[in-house]
C-alpha positions as CSV (number, residue, x, y, z in Angstrom):
1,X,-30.9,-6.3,10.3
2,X,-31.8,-5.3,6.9
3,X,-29.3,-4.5,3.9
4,X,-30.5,-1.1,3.8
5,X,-29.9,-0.4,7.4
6,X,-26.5,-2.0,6.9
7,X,-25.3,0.1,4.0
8,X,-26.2,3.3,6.1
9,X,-24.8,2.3,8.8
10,X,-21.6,1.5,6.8
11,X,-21.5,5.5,5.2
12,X,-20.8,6.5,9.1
13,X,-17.4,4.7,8.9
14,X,-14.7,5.4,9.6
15,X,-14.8,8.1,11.6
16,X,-18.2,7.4,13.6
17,X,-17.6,10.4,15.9
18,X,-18.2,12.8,12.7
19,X,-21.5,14.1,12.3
20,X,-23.3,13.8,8.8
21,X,-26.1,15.4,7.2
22,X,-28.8,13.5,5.6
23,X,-26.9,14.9,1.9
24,X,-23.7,13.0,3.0
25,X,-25.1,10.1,3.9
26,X,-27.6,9.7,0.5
27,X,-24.0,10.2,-1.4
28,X,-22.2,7.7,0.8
29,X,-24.9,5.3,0.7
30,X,-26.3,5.7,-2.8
31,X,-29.7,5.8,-1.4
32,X,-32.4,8.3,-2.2
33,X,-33.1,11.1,0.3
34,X,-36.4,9.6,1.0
35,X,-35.0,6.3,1.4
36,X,-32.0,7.2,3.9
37,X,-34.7,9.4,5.8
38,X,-37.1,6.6,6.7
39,X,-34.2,4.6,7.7
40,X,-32.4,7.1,9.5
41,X,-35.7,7.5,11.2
42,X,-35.8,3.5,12.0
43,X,-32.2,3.7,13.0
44,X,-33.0,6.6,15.4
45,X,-35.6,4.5,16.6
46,X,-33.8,1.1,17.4
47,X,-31.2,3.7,18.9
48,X,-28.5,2.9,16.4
49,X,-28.3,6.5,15.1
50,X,-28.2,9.5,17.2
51,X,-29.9,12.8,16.0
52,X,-28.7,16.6,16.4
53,X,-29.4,20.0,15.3
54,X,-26.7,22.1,15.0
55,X,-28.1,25.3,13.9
56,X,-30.9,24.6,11.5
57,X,-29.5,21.5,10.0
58,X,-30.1,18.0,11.7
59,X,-26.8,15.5,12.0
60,X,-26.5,11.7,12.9
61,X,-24.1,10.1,14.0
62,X,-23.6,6.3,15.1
63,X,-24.3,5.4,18.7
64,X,-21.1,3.1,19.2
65,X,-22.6,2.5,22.3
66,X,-25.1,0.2,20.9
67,X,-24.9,-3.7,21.1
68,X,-25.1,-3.9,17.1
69,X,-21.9,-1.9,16.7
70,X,-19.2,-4.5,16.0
71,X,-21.7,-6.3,14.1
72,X,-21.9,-3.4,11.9
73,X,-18.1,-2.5,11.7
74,X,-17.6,-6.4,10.7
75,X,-19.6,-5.8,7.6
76,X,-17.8,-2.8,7.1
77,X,-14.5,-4.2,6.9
78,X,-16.0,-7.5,4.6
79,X,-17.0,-4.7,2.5
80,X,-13.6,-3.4,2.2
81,X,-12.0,-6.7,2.0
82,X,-13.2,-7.4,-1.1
83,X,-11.4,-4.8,-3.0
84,X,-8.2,-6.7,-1.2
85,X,-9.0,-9.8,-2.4
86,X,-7.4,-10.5,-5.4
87,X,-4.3,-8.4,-4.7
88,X,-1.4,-10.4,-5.5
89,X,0.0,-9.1,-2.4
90,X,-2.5,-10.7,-0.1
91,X,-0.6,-13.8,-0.4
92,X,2.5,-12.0,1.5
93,X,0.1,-11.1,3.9
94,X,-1.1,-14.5,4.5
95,X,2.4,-15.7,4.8
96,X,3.2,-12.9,7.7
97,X,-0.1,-13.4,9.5
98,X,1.5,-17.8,9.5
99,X,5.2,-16.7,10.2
100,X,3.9,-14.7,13.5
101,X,1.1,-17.2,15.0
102,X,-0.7,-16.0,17.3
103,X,2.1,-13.2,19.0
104,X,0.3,-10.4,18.0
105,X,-2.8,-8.7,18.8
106,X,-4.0,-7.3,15.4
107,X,-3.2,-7.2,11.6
108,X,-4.0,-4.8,9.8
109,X,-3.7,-4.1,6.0
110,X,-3.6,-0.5,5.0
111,X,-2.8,1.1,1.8
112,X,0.6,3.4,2.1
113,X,1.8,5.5,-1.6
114,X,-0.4,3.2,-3.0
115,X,1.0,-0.3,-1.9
116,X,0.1,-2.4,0.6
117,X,1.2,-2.8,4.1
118,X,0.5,-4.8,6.9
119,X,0.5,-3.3,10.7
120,X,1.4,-5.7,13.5
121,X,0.3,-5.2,16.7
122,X,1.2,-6.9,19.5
123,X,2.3,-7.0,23.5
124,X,5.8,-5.3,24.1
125,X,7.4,-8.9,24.5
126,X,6.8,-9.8,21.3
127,X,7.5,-6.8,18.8
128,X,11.4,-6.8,18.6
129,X,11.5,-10.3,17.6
130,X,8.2,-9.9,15.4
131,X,9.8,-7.0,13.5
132,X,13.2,-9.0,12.7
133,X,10.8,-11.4,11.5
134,X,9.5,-9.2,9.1
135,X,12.4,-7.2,7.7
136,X,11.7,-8.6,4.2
137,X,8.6,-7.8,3.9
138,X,6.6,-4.0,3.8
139,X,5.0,-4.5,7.7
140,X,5.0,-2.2,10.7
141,X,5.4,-4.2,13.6
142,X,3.5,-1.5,16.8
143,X,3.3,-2.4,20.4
144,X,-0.2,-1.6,21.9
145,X,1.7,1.2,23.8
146,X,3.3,2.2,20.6
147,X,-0.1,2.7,18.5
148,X,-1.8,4.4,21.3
149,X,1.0,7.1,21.5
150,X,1.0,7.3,17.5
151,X,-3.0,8.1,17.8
152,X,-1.9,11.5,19.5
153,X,1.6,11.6,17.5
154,X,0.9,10.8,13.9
155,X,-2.5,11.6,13.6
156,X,-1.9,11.4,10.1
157,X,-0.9,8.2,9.2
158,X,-3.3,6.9,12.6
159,X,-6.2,8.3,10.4
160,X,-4.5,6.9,6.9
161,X,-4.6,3.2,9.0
162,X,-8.5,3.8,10.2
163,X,-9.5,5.0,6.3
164,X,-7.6,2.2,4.4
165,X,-7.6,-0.5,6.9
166,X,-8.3,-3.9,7.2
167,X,-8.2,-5.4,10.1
168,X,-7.6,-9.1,8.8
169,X,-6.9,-10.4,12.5
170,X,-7.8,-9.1,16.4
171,X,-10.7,-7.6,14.7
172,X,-12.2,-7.0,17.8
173,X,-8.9,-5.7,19.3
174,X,-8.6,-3.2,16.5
175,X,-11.8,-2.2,16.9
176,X,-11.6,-1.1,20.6
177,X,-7.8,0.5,20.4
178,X,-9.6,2.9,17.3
179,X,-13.0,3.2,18.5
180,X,-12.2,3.1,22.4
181,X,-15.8,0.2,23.0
């Protein structure tokens, strides 16, 4: 897949189920209007993007359907990573993703009042003694149950987590409790 593709692909995120005009994706992108119209139209094509009119405008949106999704929504969250990575705070977050092995699921790093947090997921058994663990440190500590109920809850703070999250860990896991592939 090329660079330009990717990039384009990317401006869907994070909420693929929106629908965006040709306009919001040149602005997400950065790419020209020509430019994101041919590959829009190569996207459409390989049946990455999905075309609609709605009234006399045409939308796309990103078939998450498509074998090239995750591939895609790895990239994405590289691509956020990288503003992460020289936080100071990133080595507390390497420390909790050690201090809980391999009991969770997920780990997430969002941005909350503009600090960083870490969201634990993980199988009922485990969150109890995964949250004592982390008392001491800014972490939200979710059974799978427990962040399903909170998409319908807190849409909120759901949607702060899928605009300003990382998922560092259970990438793929994080990826099908928000996008449901």
């Amino acid at each position: 897949m090329q660079e330009v593709e990717l990039k384009i692909l990317k401006s869907f995120f994070p909420f693929i189920d929106n629908l965006y005009t040709t306009k919001e994706i040149e602005n997400r992108s950065g790419y020209s209007h020509e430019r994101v119209h041919n590959v829009l139209n190569e996207l459409i094509n390989k049946g990455m993007v999905i075309k609609q009119m709605v009234g006399r405008s045409n939308v796309y949106r990103f078939n998450k359907i498509h074998p090239d999704f995750l591939l895609v929504y790895a990239y994405y969250l590289s691509e956020k990573r990288k503003k992460f990575e020289k936080d100071p705070d990133m080595k507390i977050v390497n420390e909790i993703i050690e201090r809980i092995g391999d009991r969770h699921k997920s780990i997430v790093i969002f941005e909350r009042n503009k600090n960083l947090n870490v969201l634990c997921i993980s199988d009922k058994i485990n969150v109890d003694e995964i949250a004592s663990e982390l008392a001491d440190r800014p972490s939200i500590v979710l059974s799978v149950d427990e962040f399903n109920e909170m998409k319908d809850k807190d849409r909120e703070f759901f949607n702060n987590i899928v605009e300003s999250g990382i998922a560092l860990d259970g990438i793929e896991f994080f990826h099908k409790l928000v996008y449901g592939k």
